[in-house]
SELUMMAR-360049 format. One line per 8 residues: their letters; for each residue z, y, x of N, C-alpha, C. Coordinates in pm, 1 decimal, m for minus. Layout:
N
a	Z,Y,X,Z,Y,X,Z,Y,X ~ ...
REM end
This chain:
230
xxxxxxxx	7896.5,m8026.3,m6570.7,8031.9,m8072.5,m6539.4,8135.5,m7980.7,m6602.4 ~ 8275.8,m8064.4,m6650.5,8322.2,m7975.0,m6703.0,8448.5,m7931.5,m6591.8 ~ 8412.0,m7843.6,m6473.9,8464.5,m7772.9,m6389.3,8619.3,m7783.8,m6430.7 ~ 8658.8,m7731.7,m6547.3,8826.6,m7675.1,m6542.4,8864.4,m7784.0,m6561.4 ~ 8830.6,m7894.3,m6650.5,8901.8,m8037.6,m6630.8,8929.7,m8103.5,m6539.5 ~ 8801.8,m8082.8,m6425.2,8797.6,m8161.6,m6313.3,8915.8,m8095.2,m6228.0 ~ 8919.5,m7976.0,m6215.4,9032.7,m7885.6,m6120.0,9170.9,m7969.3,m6189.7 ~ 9142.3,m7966.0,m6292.7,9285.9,m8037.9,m6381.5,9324.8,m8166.5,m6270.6
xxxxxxxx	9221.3,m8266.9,m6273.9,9229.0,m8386.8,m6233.8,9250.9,m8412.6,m6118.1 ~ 9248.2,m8288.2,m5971.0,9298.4,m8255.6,m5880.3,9438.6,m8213.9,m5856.3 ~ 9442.9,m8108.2,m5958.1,9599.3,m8042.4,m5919.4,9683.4,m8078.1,m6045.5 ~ 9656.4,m8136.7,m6148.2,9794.0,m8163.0,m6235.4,9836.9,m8364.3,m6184.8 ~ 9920.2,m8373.1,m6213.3,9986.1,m8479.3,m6223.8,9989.1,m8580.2,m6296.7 ~ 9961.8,m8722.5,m6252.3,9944.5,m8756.6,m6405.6,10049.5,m8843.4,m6446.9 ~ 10183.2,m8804.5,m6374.3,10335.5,m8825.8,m6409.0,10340.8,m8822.2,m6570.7 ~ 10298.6,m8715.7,m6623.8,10344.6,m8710.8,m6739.5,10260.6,m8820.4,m6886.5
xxxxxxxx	10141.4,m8824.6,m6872.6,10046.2,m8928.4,m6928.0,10109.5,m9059.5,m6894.8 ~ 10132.1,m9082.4,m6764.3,10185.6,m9258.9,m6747.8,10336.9,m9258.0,m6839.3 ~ 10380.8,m9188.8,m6852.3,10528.4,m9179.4,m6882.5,10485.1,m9220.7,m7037.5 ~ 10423.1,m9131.7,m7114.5,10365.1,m9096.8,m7264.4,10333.7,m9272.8,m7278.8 ~ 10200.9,m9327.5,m7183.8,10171.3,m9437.4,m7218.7,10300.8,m9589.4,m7207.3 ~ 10382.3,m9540.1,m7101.7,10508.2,m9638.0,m7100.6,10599.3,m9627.3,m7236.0 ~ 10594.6,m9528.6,m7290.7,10691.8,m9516.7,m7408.8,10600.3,m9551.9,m7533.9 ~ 10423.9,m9583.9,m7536.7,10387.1,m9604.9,m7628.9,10369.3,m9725.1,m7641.8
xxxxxxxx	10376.5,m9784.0,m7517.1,10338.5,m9954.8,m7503.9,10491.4,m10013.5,m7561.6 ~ 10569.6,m9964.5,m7471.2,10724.2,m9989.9,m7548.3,10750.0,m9984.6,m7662.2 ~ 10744.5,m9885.6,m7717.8,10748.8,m9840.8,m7858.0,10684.1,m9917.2,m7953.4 ~ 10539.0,m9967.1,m7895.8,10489.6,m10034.2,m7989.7,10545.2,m10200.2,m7960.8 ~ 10606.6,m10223.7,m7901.5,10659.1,m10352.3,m7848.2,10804.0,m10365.6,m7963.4 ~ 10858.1,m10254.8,m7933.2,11027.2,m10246.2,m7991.8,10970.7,m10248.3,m8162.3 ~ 10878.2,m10216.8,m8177.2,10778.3,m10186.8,m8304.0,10787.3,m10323.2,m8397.5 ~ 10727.1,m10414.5,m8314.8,10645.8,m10548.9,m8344.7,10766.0,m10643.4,m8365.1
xxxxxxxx	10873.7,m10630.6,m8234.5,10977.6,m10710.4,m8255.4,11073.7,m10675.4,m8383.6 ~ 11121.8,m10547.1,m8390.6,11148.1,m10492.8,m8488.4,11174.6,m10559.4,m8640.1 ~ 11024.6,m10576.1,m8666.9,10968.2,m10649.4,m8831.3,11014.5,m10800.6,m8841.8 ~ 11042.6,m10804.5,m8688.3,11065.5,m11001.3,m8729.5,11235.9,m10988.1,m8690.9 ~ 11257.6,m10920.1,m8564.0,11435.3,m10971.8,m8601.6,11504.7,m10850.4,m8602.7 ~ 11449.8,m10743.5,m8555.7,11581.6,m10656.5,m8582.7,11557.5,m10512.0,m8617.4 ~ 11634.1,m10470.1,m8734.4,11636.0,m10337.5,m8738.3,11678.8,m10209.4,m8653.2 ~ 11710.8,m10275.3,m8586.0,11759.5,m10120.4,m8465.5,11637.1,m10131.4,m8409.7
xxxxxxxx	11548.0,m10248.3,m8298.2,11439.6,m10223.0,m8222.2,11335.7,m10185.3,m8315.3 ~ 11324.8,m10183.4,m8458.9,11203.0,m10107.4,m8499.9,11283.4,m9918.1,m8507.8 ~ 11420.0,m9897.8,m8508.6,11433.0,m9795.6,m8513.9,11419.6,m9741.3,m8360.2 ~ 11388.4,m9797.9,m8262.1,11409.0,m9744.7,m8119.0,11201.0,m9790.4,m8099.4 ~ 11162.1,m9857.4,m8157.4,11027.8,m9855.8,m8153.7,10976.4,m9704.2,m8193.6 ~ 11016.1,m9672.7,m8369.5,10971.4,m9527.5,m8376.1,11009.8,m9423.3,m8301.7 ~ 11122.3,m9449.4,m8231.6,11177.7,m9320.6,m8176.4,11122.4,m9288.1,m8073.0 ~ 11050.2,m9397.1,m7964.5,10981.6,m9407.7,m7884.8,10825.3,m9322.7,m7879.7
xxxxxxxx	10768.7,m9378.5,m8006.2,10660.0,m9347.7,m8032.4,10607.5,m9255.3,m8017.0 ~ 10715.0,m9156.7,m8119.5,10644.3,m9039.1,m8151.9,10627.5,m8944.1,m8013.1 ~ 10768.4,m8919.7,m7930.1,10764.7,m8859.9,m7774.5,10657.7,m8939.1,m7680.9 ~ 10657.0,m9037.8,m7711.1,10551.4,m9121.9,m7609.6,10378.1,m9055.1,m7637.4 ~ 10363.4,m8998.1,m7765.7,10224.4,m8972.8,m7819.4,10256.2,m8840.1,m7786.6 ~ 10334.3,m8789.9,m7763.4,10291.1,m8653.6,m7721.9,10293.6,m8588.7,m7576.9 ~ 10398.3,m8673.4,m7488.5,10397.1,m8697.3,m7367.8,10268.0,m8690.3,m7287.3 ~ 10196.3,m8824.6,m7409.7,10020.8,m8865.8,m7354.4,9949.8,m8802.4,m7348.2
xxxxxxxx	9924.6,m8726.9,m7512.9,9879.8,m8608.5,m7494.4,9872.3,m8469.8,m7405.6 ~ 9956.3,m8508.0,m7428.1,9981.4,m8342.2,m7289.7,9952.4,m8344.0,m7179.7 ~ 9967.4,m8478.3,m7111.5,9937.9,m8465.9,m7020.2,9797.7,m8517.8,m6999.3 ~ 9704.0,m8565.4,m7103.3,9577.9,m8604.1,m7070.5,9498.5,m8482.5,m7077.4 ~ 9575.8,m8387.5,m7187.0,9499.2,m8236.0,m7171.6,9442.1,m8156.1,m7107.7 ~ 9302.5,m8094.1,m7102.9,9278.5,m8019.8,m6957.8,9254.5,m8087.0,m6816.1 ~ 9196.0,m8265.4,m6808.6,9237.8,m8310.3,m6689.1,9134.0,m8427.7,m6756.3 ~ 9064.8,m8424.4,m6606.2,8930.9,m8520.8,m6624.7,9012.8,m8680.8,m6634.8
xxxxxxxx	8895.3,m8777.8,m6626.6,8993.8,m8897.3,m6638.0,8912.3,m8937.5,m6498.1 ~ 8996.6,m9070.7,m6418.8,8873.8,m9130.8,m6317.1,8724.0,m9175.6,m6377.8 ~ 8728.3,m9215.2,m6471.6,8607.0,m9240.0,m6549.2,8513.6,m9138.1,m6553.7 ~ 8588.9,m9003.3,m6592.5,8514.0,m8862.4,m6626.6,8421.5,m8836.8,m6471.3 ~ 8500.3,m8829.0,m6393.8,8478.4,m8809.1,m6205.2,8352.8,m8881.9,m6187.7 ~ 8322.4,m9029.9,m6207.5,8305.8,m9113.2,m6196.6,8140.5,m9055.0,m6269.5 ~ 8151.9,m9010.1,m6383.8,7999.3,m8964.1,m6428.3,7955.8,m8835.9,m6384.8 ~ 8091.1,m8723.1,m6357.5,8064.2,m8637.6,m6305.2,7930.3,m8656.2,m6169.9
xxxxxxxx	7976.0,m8759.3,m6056.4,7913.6,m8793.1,m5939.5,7766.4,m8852.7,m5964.4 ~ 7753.6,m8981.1,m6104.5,7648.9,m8986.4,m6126.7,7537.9,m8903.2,m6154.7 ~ 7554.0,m8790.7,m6244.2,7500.6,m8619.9,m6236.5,7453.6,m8614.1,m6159.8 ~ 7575.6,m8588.5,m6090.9,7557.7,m8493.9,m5944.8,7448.2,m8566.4,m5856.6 ~ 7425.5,m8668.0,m5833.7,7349.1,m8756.7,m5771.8,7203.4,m8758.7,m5812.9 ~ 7133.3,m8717.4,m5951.1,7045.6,m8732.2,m6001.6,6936.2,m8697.8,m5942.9 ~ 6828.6,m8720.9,m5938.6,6700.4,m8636.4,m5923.0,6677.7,m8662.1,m5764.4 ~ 6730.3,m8733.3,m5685.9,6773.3,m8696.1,m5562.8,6637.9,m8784.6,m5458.5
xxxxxxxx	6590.9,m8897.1,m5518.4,6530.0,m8988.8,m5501.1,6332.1,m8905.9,m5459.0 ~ 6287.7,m8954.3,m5365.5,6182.8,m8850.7,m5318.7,6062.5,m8997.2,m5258.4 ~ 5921.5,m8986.9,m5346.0,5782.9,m9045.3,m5338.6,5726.9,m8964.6,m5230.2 ~ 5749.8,m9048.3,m5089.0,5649.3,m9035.2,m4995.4,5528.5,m9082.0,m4956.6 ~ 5492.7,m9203.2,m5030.0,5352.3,m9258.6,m5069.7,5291.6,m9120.6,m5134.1 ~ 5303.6,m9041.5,m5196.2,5259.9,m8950.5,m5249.0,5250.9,m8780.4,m5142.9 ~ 5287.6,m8813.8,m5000.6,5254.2,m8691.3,m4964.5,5182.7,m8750.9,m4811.3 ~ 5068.9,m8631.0,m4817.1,4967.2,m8688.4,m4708.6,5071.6,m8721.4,m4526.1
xxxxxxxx	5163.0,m8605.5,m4487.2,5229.7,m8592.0,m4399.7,5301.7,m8771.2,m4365.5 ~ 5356.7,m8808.0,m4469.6,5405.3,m8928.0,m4439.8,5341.8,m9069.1,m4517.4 ~ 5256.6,m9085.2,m4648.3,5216.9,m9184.1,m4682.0,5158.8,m9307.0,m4606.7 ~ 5106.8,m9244.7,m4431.5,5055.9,m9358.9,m4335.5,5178.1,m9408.7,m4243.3 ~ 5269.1,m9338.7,m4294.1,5405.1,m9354.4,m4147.9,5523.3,m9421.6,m4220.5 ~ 5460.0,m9476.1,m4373.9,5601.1,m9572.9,m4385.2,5595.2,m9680.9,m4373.1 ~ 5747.3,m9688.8,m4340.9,5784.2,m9837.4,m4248.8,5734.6,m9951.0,m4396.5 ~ 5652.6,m10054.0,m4344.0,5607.9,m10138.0,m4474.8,5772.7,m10241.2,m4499.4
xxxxxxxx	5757.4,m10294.5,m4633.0,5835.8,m10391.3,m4665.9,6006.0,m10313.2,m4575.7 ~ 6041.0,m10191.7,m4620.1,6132.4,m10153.1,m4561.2,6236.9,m10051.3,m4718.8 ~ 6353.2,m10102.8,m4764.7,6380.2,m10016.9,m4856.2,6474.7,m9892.7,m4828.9 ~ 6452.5,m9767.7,m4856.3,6540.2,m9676.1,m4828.1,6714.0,m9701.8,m4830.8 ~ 6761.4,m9676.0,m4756.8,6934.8,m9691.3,m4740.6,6992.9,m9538.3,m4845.1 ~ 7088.0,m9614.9,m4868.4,7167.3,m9492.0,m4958.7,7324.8,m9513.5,m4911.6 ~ 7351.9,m9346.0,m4885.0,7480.9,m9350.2,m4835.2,7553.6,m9258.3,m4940.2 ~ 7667.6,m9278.6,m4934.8,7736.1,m9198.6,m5040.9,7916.3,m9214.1,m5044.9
xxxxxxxx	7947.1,m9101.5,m5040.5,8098.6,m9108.5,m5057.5,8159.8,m8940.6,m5031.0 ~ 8320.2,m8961.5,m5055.4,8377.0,m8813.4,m5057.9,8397.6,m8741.3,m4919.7 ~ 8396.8,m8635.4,m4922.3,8400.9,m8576.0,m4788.4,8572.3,m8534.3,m4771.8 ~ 8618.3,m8550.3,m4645.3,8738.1,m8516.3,m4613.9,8775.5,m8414.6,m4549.9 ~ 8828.3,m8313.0,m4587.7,8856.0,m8210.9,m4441.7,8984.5,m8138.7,m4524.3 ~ 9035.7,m8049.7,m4423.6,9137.6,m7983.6,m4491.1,9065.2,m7866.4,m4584.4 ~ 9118.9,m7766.4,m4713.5,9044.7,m7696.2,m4799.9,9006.3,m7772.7,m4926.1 ~ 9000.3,m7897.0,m4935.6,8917.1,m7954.9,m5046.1,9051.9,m8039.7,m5148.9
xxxxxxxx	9060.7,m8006.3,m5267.5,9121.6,m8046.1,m5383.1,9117.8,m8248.2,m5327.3 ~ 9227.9,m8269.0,m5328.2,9266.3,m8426.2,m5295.1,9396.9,m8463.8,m5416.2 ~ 9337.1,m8600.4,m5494.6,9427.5,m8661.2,m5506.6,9356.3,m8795.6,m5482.0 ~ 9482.5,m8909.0,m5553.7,9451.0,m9043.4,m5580.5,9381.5,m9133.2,m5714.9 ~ 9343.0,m9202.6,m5733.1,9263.3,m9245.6,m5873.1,9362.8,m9356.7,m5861.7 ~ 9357.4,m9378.7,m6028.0,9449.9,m9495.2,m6098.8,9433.9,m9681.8,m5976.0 ~ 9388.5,m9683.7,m5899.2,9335.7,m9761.0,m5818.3,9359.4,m9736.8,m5707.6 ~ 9430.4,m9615.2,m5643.8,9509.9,m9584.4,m5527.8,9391.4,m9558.9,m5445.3
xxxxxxxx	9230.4,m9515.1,m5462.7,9167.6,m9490.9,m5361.9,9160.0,m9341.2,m5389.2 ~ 9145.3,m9281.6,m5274.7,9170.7,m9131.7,m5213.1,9037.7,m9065.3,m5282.2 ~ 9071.2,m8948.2,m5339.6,8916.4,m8868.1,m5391.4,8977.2,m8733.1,m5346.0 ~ 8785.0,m8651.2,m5347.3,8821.0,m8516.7,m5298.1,8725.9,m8468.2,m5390.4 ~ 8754.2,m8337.8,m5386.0,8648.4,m8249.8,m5461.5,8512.9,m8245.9,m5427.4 ~ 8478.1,m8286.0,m5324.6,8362.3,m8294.7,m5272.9,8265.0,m8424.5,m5242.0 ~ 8117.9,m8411.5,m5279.8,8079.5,m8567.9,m5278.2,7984.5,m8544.1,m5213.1 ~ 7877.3,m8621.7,m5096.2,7758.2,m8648.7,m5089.9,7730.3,m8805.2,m5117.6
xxxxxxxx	7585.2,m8744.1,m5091.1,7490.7,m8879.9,m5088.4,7372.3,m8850.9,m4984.9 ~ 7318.4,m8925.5,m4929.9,7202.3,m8916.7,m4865.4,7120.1,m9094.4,m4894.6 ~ 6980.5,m9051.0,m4873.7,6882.0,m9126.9,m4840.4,6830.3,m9142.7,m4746.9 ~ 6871.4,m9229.0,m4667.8,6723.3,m9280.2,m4510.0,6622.5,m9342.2,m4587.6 ~ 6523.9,m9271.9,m4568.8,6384.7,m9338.4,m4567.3,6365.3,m9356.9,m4383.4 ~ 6305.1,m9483.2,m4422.6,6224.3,m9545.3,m4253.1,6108.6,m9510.7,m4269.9 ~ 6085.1,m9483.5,m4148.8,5904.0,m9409.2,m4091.8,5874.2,m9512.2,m4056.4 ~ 5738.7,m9524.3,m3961.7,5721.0,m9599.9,m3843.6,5766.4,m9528.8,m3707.3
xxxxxxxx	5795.8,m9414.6,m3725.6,5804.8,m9293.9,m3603.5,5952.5,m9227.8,m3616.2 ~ 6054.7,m9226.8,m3712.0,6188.8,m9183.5,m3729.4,6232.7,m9245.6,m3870.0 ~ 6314.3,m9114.6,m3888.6,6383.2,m9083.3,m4052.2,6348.3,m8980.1,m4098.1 ~ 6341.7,m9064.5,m4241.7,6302.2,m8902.8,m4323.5,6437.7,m8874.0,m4385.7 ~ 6535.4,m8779.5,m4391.6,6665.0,m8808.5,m4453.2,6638.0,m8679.5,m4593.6 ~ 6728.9,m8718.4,m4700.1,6706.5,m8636.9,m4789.1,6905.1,m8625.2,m4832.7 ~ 6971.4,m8499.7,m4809.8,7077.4,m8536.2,m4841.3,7156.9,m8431.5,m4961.4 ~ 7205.8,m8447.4,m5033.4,7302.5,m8334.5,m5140.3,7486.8,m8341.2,m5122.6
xxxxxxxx	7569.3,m8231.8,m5104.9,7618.1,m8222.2,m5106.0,7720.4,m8169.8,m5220.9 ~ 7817.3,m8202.1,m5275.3,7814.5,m8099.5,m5478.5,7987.4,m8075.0,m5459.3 ~ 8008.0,m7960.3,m5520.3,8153.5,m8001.0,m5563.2,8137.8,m8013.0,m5705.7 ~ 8292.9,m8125.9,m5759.5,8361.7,m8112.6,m5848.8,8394.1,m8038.6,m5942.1 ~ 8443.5,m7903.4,m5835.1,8522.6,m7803.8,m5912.7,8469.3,m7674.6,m5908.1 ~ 8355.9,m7666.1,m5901.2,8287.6,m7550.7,m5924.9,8132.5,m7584.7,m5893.8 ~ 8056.8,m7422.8,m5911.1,7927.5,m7427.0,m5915.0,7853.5,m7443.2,m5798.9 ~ 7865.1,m7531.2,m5728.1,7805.7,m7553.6,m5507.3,7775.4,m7678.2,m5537.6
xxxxxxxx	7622.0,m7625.9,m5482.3,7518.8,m7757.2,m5463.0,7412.7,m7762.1,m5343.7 ~ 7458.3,m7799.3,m5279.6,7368.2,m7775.2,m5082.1,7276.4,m7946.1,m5088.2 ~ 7165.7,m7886.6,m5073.5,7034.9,m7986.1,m5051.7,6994.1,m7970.9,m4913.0 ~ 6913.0,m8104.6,m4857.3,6857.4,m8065.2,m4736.3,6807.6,m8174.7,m4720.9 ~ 6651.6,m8160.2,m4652.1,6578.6,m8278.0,m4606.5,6529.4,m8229.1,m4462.1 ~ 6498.7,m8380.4,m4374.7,6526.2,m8351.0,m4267.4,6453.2,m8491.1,m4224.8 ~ 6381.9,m8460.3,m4116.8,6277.4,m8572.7,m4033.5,6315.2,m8557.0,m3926.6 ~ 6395.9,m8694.4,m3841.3,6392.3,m8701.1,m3709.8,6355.8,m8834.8,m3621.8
xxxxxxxx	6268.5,m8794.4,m3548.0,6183.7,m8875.4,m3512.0,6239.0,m8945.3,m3409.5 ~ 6237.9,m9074.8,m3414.0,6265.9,m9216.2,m3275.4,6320.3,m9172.0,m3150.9 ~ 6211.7,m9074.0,m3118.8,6168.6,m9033.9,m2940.4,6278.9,m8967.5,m2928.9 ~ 6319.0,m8854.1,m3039.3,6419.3,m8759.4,m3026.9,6574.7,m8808.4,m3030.2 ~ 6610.6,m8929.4,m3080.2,6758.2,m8955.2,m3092.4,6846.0,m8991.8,m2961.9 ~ 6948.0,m8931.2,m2933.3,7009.8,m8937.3,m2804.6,7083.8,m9096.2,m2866.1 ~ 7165.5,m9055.7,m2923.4,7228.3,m9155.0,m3007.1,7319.9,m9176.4,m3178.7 ~ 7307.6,m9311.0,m3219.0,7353.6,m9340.9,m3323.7,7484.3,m9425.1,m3336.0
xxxxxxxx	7583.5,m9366.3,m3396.5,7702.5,m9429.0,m3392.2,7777.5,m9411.9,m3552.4 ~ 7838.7,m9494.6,m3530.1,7955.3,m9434.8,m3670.6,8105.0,m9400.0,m3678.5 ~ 8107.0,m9337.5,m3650.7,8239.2,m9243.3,m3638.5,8361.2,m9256.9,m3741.5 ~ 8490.6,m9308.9,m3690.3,8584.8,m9312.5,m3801.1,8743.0,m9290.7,m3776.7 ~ 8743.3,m9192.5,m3840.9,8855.3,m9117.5,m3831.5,8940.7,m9145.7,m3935.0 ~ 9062.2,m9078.6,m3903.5,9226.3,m9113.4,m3993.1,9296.9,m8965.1,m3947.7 ~ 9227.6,m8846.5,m4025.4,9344.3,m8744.4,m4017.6,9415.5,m8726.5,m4123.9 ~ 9537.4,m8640.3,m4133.4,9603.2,m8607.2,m4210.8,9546.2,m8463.1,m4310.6
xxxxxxxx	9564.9,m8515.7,m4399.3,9533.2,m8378.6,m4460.4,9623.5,m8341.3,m4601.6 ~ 9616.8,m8213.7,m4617.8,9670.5,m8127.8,m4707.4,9657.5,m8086.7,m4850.4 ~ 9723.4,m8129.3,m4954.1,9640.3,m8057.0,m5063.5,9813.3,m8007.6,m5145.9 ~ 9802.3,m7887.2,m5149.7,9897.7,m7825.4,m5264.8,10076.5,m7863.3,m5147.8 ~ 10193.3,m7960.2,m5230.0,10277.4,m8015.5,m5147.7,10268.9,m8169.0,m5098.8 ~ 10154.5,m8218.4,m5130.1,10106.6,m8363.6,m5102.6,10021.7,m8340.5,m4975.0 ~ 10058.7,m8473.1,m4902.3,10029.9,m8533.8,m4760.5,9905.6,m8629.4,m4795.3 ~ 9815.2,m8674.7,m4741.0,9745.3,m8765.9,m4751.6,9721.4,m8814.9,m4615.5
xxxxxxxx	9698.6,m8978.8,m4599.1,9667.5,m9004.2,m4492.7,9518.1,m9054.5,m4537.2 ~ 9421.0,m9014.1,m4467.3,9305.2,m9052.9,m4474.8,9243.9,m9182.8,m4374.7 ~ 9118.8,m9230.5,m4439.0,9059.4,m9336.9,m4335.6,8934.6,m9314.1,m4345.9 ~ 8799.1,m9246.3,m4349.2,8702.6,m9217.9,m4327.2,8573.4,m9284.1,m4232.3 ~ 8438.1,m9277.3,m4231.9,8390.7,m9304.2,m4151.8,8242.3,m9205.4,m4147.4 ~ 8149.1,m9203.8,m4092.4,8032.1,m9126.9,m4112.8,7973.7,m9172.5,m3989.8 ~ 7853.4,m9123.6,m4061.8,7721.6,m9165.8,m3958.3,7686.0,m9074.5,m3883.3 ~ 7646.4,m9070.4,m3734.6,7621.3,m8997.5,m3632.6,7505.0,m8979.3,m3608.0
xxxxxxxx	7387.1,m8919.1,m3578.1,7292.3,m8944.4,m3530.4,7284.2,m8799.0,m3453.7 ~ 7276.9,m8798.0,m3299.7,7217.0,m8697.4,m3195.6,7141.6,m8705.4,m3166.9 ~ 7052.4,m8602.4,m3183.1,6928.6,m8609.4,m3151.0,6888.5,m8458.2,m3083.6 ~ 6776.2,m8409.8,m2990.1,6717.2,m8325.2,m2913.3,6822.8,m8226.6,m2848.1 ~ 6927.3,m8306.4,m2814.8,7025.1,m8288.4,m2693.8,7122.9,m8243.7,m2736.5 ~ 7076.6,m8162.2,m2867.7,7287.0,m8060.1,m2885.8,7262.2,m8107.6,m3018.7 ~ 7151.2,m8142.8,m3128.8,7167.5,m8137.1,m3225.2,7215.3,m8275.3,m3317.6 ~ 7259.7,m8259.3,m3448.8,7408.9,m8361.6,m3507.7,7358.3,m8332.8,m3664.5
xxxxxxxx	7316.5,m8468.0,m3689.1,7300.5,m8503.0,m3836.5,7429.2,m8602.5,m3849.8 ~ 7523.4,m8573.4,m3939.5,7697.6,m8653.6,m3977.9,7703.5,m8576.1,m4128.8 ~ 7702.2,m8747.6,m4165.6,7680.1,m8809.8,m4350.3,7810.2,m8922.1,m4359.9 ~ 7868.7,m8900.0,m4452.9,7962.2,m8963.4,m4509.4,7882.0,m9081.9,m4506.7 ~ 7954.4,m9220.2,m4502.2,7895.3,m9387.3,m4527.3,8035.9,m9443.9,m4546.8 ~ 7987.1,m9539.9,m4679.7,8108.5,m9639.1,m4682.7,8135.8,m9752.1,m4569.7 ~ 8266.2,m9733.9,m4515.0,8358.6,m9821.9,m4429.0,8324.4,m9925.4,m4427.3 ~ 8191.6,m10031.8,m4483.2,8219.3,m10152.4,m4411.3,8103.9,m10268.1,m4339.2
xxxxxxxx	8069.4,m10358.4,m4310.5,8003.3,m10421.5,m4191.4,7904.1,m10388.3,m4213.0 ~ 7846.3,m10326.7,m4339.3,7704.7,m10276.2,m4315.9,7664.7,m10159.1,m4269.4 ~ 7808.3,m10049.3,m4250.2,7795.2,m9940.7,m4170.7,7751.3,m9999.2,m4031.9 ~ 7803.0,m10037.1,m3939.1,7815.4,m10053.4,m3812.3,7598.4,m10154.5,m3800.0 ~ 7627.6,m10204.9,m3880.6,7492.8,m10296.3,m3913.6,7339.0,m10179.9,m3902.9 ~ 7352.7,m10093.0,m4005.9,7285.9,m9982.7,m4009.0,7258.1,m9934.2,m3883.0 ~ 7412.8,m9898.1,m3829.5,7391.5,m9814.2,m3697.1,7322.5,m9888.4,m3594.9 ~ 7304.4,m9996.9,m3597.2,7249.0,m10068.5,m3480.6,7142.9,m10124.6,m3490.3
xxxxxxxx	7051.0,m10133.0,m3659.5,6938.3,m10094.3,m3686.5,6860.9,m9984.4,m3627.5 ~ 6909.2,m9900.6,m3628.8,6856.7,m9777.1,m3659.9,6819.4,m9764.8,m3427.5 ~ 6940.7,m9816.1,m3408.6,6920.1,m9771.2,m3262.5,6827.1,m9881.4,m3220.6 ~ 6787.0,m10002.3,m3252.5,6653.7,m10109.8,m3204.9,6552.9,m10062.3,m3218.3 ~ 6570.7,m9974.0,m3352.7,6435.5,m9934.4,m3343.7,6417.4,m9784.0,m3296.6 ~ 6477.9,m9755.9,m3283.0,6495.8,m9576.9,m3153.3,6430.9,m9657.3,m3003.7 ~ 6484.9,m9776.7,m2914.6,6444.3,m9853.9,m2817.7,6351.4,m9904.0,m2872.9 ~ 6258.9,m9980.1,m2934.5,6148.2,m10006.9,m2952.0,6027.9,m9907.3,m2961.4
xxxxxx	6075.1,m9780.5,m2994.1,5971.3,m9681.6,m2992.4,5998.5,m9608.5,m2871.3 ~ 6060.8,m9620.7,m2804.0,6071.8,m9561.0,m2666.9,6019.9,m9651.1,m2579.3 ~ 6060.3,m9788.3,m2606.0,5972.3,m9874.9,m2529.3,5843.7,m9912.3,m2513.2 ~ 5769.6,m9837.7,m2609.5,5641.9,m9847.0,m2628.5,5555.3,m9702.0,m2587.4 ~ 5645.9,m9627.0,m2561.3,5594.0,m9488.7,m2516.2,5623.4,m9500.4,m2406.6 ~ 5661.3,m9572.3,m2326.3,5690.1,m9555.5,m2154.7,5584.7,m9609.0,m2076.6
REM end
């Protein structure tokens, strides 16, 4: 990843690039009309131009694009994927005809580099992903955490079994948070799972009916294996 770009794509602005591209679209507009009726709009086409191309420049300098982010995360995501048919501990305990869930999205808290993407959705410096694999007996979870803007990469896998879950919910919050002199209002959600009385597995999941869907998967079959152990 190229770290200093990405910090770019957090804390610079991209006031000055939209501006560059408004005076080049113009410019090339005042350009076109110009040749057919008038000599002043091809002289206000070039005049446009040339500040508009450097405007762009400058400000695309040093500063990832959403696109760039966008492969950055694919990276970051790689390798992540884990063959349990292949280890004796779980190859008899997977759930048949069952495909692993993948969760994935930015983490929110105050501390973390925030802006907006050309598309008005909220990004942070920080990304996970996780995998539920289904057992017949729990979850096998496998999850990575990465930043953006520097060298932090937190892995962790983690088995929790049916018997043990107090409960599963999905949690969704709207705080405010901070980055530089910008406000953000956030909308968030994440997955809950309590399990062996105090302990808290909470994973970022995208916001919509298949969150809540998941969660109430996951708890039928927490009651079905309790119901069969009683």
């Amino acid at each position: 990843m190229n770290y200093k770009n990405n910090i770019g794509y957090f804390a610079k602005s991209d006031n000055m690039r939209s501006i560059g591209l408004c005076m080049l679209v113009g410019g090339f507009a005042a350009l076109c009309l110009g040749f057919a009726t008038s000599y002043i709009l091809f002289v206000v086409g070039t005049i446009l131009l040339i500040p508009g191309a450097i405007l762009y420049i400058l400000g695309a300098a040093g500063r990832s694009s959403d696109e760039d982010i966008k492969s950055c995360i694919a990276r970051g995501c790689e390798g992540m994927e884990v063959d349990l048919s292949e280890d004796r501990a779980y190859n008899k305990r997977i759930m048949p005809k069952t495909e692993p869930e993948v969760l994935k999205d930015f983490e929110y808290r105050e501390g973390l580099m925030l802006t907006r993407s050309k598309s008005n959705s909220l990004r942070s410096s920080e990304y996970t992903k996780s995998i539920l694999y289904f057992l017949t007996d729990g979850l096998y979870i496998v999850t990575r955490t990465f930043s953006l803007v520097e060298d932090n990469v937190r892995n962790a896998a983690l088995e929790i079994p049916f018997l043990s879950m107090d409960k599963v919910e999905i949690v969704r919050e709207t705080p405010t948070l901070h980055f530089g002199k910008k406000t953000f209002n956030t909308h968030y959600a994440r997955l809950v799972i309590r399990y062996e009385g105090d302990k808290v597995l909470n994973v970022p999941i995208h916001d919509d009916i298949t969150a809540d869907q998941l969660a109430a998967r996951i708890t039928r079959m927490v009651e079905d294996c309790k119901k069969a152990q009683a």
